[in-house]
C-alpha positions as CSV (number, residue, x, y, z in Angstrom):
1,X,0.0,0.0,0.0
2,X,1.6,3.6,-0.6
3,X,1.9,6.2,1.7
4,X,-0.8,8.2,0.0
5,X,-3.0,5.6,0.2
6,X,-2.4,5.1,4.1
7,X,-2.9,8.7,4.4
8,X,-6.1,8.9,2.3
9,X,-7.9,5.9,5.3
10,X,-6.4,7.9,7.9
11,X,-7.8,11.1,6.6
12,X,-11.3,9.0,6.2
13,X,-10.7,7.8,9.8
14,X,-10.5,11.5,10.9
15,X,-13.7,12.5,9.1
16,X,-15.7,9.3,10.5
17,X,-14.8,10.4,14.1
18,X,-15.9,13.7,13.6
19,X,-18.9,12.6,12.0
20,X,-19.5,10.5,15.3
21,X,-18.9,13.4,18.0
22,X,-21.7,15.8,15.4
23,X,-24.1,12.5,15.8
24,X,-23.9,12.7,19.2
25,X,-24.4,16.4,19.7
26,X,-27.4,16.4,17.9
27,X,-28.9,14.1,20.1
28,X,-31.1,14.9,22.3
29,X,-32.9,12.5,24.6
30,X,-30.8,12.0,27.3
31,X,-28.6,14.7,29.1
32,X,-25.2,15.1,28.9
33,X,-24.8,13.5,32.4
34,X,-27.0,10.8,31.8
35,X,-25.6,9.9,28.5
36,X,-21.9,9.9,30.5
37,X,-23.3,8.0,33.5
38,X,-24.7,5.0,31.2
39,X,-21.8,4.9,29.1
40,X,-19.7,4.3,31.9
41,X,-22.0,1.9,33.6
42,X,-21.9,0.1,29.8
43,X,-18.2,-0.5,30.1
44,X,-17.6,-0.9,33.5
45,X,-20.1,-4.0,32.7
46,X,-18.4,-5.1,29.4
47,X,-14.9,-4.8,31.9
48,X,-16.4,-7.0,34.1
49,X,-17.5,-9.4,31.6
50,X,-14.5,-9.5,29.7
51,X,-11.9,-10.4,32.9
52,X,-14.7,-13.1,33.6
53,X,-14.6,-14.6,30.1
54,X,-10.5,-14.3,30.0
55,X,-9.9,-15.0,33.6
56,X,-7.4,-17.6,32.4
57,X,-5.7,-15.1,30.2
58,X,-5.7,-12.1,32.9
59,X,-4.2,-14.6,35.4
60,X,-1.3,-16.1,33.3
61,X,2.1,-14.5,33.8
62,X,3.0,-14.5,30.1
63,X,-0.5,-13.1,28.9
64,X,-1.7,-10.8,31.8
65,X,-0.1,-7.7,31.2
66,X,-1.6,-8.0,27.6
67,X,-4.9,-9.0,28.9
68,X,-5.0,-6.0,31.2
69,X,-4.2,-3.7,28.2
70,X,-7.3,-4.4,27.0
71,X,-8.9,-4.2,29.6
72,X,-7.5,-0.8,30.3
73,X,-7.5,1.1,27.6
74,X,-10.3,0.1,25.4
75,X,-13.0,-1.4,27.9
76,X,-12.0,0.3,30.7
77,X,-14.8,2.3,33.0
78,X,-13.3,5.8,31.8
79,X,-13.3,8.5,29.7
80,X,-11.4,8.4,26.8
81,X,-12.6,11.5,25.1
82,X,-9.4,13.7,25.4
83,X,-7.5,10.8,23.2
84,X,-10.3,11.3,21.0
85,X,-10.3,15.0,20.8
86,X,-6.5,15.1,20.4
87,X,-6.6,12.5,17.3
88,X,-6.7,15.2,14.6
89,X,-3.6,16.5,15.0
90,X,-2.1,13.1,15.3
91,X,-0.8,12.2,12.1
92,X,0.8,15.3,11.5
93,X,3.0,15.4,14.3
94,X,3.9,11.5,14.1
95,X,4.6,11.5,10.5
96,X,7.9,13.8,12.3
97,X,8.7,11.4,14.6
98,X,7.8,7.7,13.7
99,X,8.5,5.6,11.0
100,X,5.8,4.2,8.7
101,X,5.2,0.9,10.2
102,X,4.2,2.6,13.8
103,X,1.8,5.2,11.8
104,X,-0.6,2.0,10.6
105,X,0.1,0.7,14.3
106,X,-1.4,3.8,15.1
107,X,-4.5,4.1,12.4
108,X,-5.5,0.7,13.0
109,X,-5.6,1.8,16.9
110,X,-7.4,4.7,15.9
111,X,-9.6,2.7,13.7
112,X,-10.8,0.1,16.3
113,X,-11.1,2.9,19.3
114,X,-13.5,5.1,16.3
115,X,-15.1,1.4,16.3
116,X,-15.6,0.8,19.5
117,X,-16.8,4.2,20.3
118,X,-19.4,4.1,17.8
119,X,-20.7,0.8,19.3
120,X,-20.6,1.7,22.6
121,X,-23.0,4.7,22.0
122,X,-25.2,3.5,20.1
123,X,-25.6,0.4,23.0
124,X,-25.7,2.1,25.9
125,X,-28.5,4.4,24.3
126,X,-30.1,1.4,23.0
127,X,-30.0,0.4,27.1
128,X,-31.4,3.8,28.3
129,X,-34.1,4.5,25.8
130,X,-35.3,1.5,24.2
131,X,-35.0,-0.9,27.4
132,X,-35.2,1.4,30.1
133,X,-32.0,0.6,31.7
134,X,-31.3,3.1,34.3
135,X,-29.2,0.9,36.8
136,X,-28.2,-2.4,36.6
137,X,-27.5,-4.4,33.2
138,X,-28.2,-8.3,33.0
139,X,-26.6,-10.4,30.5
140,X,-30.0,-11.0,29.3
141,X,-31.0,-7.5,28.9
142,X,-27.1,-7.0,27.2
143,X,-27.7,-9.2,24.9
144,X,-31.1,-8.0,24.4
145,X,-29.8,-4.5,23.1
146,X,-27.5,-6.3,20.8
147,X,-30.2,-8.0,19.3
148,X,-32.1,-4.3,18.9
149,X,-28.7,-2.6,17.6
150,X,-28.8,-5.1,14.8
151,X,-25.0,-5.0,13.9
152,X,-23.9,-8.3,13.4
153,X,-21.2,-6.8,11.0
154,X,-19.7,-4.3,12.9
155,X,-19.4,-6.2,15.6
156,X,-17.4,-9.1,13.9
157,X,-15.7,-6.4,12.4
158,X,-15.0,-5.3,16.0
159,X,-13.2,-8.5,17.3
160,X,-11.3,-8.6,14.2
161,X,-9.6,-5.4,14.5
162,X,-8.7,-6.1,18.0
163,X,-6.7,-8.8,16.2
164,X,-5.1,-6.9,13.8
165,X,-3.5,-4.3,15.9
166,X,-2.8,-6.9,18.4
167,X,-0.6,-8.7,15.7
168,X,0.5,-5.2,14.7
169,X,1.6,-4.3,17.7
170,X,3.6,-8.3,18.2
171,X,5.2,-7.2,15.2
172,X,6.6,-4.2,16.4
173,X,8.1,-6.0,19.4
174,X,10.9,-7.4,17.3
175,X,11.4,-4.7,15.1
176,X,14.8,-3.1,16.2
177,X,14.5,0.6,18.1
178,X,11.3,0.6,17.8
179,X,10.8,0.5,21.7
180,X,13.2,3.1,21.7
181,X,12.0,5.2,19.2
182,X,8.4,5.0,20.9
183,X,10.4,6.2,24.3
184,X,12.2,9.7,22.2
185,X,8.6,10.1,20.9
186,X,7.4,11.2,24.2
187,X,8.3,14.2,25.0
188,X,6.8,15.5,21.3
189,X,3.7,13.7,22.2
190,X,3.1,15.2,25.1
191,X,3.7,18.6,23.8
192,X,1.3,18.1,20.6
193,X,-1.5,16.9,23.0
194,X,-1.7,13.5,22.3
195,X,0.4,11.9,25.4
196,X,-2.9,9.4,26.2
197,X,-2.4,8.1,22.5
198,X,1.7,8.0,22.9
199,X,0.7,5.8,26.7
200,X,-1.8,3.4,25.0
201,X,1.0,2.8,22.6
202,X,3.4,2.4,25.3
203,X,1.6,0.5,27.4
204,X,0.6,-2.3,24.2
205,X,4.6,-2.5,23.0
206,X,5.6,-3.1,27.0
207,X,2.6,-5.7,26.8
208,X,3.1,-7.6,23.9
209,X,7.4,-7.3,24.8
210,X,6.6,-9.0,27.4
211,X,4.3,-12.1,26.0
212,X,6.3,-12.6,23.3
213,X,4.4,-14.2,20.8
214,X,0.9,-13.7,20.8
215,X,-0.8,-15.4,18.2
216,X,-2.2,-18.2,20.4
217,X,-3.4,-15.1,23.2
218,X,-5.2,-13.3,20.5
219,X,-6.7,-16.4,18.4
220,X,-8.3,-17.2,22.0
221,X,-9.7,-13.7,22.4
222,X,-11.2,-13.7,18.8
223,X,-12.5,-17.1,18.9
224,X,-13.6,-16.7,22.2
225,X,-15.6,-13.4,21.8
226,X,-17.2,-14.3,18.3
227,X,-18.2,-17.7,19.9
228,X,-20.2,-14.9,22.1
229,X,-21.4,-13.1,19.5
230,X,-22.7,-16.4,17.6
231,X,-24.2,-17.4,21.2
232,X,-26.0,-13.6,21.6
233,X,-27.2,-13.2,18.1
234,X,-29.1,-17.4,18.3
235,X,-30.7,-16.2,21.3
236,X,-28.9,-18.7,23.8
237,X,-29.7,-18.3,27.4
238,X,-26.4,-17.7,29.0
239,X,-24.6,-16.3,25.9
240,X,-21.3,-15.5,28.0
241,X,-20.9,-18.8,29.1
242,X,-18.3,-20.2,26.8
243,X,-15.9,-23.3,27.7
């Protein structure tokens, strides 16, 4: 792929991220602290879930660290709005700093966060105002708001992105300096206001360093969390129950 190519989906990235934060503006049924407060309750649930269907993972030495990165930085119960708001100036300073092979670590990052962001609003409306969720969520009534957001595709789409920057990011780990060049990067970062972008990617390479490799950790994490989504989308009782 050339670089303008790469820079033509990032640019597309960009605009469907802003598209996302006008969406949400214009919408007006729940307030602003409503809308916050059952967004976090959604991923502060999907957290839970998650360390409960990867308990193995979270509790091995060689894959914990990795495990946690997920669970920290994408489905963690937090705000991650200021790595969002920072995004647009992203590329520009990177491109300065970090060589071609950490810039698609970084779109495809970008990519599945845009992803995720999009699913998780449009679920944890789906929770307020079409099931009257106002406190606690129940498998059942999780996977019942699945079923009503209709988005079989995205959602595969989902766990497969969280596979390719996962194998992105393996990759990087035995590609000399690039640890280093991530640690001189910093500084810059910081300064250009994207310093919770330059951590995530920190925090993945120091993850991944330490696993090794990770292709049997992230097969078990996509086959695991499609076999949910197979299991949700059938209508099975106890969708989160997987062997």
């Amino acid at each position: 792929m050339t670089p303008r190519t790469d820079t033509a989906r990032f640019t597309e990235t960009i605009k469907h991220l802003s598209r996302l934060r006008q969406y949400r503006l214009t919408q007006p049924p729940i307030s602003h602290t409503e809308t916050d407060a059952a967004l976090l309750r959604l991923r502060a649930w999907q957290s839970t879930r998650l360390a409960q269907t990867h308990a193995d993972l979270l509790e091995s030495h060689r894959y914990g660290p990795a495990c946690r990165f997920f669970l920290d930085e994408i489905y963690a119960q937090r705000d991650f709005s200021q790595r969002d708001q920072d995004i647009e100036y992203l590329y520009a300073v990177m491109s300065s700093f970090l060589p071609e092979f950490l810039i698609k670590v970084v779109r495809k990052a970008i990519e599945m966060n845009d992803l995720t962001n999009e699913l998780d609003w449009a679920l944890s409306r789906t929770l307020a105002e079409k099931l009257g969720v106002t406190n606690e969520i129940t498998p059942q009534i999780y996977a019942e708001a699945y079923r009503v957001c209709n988005n079989y595709a995205e959602r595969a789409h989902q766990i497969h992105l969280i596979g390719e920057v996962g194998r992105l990011v393996d990759r990087g780990t035995r590609i000399p300096l690039v640890g280093v060049t991530l640690h001189l990067a910093r500084r810059p970062a910081r300064r250009a206001g994207w310093g919770e972008l330059q951590i995530f990617l920190e925090k993945g390479y120091t993850a991944f360093k330490h696993m090794g490799r990770a292709d049997e950790f992230l097969n078990t994490i996509q086959e695991r969390e499609m076999a949910v989504l197979e299991r949700i989308f059938d209508n099975h009782p106890d969708p989160f129950l997987i062997e």
